[in-house]
Each structure stands twice: as structure tokens, then as C-alpha cells.
DOSERO-940575 format. One record per residue: residue in three letters; y, x, z of N, C-alpha, C in turn. Coordinates in pm, whole numbers, padded with zeros to 5 digits, always signed. Layout:
ALAYXZYXZYXZ;...
//
This chain:
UNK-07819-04980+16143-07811-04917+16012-07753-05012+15908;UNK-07810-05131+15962-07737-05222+15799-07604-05240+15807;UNK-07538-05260+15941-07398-05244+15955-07341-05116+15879;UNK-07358-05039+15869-07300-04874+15824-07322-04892+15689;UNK-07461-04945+15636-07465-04941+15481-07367-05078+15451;UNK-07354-05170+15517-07249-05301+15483-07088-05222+15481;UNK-07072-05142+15577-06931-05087+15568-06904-04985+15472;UNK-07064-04913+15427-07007-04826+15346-06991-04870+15204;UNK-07088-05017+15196-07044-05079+15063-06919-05148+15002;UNK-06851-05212+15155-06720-05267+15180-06636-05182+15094;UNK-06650-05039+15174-06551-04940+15154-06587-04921+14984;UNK-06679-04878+14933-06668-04838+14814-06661-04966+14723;UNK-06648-05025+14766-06592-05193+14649-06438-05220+14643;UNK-06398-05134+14791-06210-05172+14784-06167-05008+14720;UNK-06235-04910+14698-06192-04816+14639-06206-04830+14500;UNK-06278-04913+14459-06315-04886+14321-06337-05054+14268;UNK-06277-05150+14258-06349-05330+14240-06425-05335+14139;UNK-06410-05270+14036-06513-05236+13898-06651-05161+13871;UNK-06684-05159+14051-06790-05029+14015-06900-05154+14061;UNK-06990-05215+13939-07044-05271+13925-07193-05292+14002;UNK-07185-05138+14024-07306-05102+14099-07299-05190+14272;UNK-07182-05064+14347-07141-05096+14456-07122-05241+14475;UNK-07053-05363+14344-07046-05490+14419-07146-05552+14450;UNK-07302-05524+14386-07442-05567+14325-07443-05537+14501;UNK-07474-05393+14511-07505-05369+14646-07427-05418+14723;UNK-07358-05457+14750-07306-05569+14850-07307-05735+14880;UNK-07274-05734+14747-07384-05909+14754-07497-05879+14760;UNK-07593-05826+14791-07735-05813+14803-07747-05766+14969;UNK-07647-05688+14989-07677-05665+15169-07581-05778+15217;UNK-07508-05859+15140-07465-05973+15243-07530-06104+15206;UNK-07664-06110+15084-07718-06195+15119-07855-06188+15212;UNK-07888-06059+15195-08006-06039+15266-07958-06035+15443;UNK-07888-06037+15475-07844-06041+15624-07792-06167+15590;UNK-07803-06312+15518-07796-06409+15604-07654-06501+15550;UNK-07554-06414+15511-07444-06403+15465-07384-06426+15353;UNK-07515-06579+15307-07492-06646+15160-07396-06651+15090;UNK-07308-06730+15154-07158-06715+15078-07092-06636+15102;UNK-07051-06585+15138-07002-06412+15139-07067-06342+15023;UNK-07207-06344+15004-07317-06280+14865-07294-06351+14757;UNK-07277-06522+14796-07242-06578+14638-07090-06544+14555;UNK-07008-06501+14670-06815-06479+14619-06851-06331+14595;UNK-06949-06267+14595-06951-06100+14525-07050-06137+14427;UNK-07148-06192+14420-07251-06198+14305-07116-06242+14188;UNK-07102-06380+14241-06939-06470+14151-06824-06325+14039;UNK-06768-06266+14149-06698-06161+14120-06732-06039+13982;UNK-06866-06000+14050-06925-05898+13997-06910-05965+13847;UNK-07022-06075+13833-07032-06176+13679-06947-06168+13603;UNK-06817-06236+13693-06689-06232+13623-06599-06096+13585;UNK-06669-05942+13620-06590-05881+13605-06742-05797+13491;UNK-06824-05815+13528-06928-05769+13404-07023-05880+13407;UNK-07009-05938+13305-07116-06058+13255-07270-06015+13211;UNK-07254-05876+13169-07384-05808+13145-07444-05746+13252;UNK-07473-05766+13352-07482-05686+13513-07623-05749+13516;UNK-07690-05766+13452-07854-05860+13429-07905-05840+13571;UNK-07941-05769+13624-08024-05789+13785-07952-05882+13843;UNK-07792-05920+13801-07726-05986+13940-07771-06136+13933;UNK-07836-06189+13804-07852-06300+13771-07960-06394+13852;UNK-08064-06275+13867-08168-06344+13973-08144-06398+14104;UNK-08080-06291+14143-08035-06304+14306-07907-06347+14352;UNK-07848-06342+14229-07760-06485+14268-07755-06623+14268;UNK-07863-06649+14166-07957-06783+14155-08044-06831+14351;UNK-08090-06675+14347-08176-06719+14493-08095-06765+14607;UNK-07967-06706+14575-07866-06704+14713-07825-06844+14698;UNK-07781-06874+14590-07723-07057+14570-07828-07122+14562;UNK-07968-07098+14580-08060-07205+14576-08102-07205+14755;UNK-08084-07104+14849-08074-07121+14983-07959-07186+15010;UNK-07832-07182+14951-07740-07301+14986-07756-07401+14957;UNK-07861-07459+14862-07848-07604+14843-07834-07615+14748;UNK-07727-07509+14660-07676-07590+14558-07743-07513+14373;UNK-07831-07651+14384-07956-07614+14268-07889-07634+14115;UNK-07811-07717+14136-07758-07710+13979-07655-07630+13969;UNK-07570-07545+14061-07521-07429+14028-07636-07313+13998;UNK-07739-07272+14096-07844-07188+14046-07883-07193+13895;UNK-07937-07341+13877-07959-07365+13753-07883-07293+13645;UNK-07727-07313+13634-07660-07271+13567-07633-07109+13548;UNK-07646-07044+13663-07672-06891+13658-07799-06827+13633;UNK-07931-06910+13601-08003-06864+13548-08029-06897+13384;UNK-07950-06997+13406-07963-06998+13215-07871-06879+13151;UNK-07756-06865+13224-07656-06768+13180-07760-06663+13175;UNK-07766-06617+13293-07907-06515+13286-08007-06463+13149;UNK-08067-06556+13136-08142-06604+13043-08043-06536+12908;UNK-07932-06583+12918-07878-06559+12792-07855-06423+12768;UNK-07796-06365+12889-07764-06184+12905-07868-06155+12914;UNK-07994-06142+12915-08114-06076+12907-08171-06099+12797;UNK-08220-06205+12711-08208-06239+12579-08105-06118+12513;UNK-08013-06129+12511-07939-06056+12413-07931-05883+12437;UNK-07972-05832+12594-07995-05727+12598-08125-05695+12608;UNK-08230-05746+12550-08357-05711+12542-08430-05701+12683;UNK-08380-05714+12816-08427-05713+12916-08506-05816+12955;UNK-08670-05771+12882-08753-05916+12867-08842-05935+13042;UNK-08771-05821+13122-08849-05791+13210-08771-05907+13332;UNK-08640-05871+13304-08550-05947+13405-08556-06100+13363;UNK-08550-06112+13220-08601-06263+13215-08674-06316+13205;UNK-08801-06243+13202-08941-06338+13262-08910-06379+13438;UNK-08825-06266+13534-08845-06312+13646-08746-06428+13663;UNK-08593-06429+13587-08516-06541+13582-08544-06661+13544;UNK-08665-06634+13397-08742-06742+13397-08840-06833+13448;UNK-08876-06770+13544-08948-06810+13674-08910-06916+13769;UNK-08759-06843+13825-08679-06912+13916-08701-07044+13848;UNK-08607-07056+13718-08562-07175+13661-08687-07273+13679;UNK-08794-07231+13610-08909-07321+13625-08904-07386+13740;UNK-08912-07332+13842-08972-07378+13992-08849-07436+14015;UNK-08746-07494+13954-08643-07566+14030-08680-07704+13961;UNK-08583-07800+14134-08695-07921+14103-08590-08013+13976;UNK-08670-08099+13950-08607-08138+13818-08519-08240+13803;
//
């Protein structure tokens, strides 16, 4: 099944590259199968094509903090921080604010 939902997200990301939704759901089924960087170059994408996409902030933090690389996380959760701050989403940045805490110092 996750293969079919991975292809059907494929497919609706090359029909549409702006549909903000569909890229979310695909960096999220290619990090949850394992497929970090592959999830961090769509989390990356998505950001850069909507900076306000607030859920993508968490879990793209989680995906670059399973790679290793903590002071990039770092940096996508402060961004985070900032797009949730400014869109009132005090819900998404208590959990972004979380991450950040628990990274080591």
C-alpha cells in the first residue's frame, strides 16, 4: 500500500509542483519509509515554494536531525518558529519549540 500512496503522491506533485499539500505528503511518506533525503529535497522544495506551509517545519527539522545534521535542523526550526509566530499557530510552535529545546547545544 505505501508504494501506491508513494506513486500516487509522485504523480500528483509532477502534475501540479505548487500543490503544497501533495509535496507535504510526499516528504512525509518518503521520510517515514526511511527515505531521508529524498524527504529533506521535498520538505527543502515545498519551503522554498511556500514559506508559510507551518506543519512542514517540524518534520523537516526531524528528518535532518536523523541525518545528523543538527545545525541545519536548528535552523528550520527557528524559521519555523518565525512562520508560526507570525501566523498565530501557537499550536505548531509549541511542538517546534520542543524540538529546538532538546537539541544538543
Amino acid at each position: 500500500m505505501a508504494t501506491n500512496r508513494l506513486e500516487l503522491l509522485k504523480q500528483m506533485v509532477s502534475q501540479d509542483a505548487n500543490n503544497s499539500f501533495a509535496r507535504y505528503g510526499l516528504a512525509m511518506e518518503l521520510a517515514n519509509n526511511g527515505e531521508l533525503e529524498e524527504g529533506v529535497a521535498e520538505f527543502r522544495t515545498l519551503l522554498e515554494r511556500d514559506e508559510n506551509y507551518a506543519a512542514a517545519y517540524y518534520h523537516f527539522g526531524q528528518a535532518l536531525e536523523k541525518l545528523g545534521d543538527v545545525e541545519q535542523a536548528r535552523a528550520v526550526y527557528e524559521k519555523g518558529i518565525d512562520v508560526t509566530t507570525r501566523k498565530g499557530d501557537l499550536h505548531a510552535r509549541g511542538e517546534i519549540e520542543a524540538a529546538l529545546n532538546l537539541l544538543p547545544v
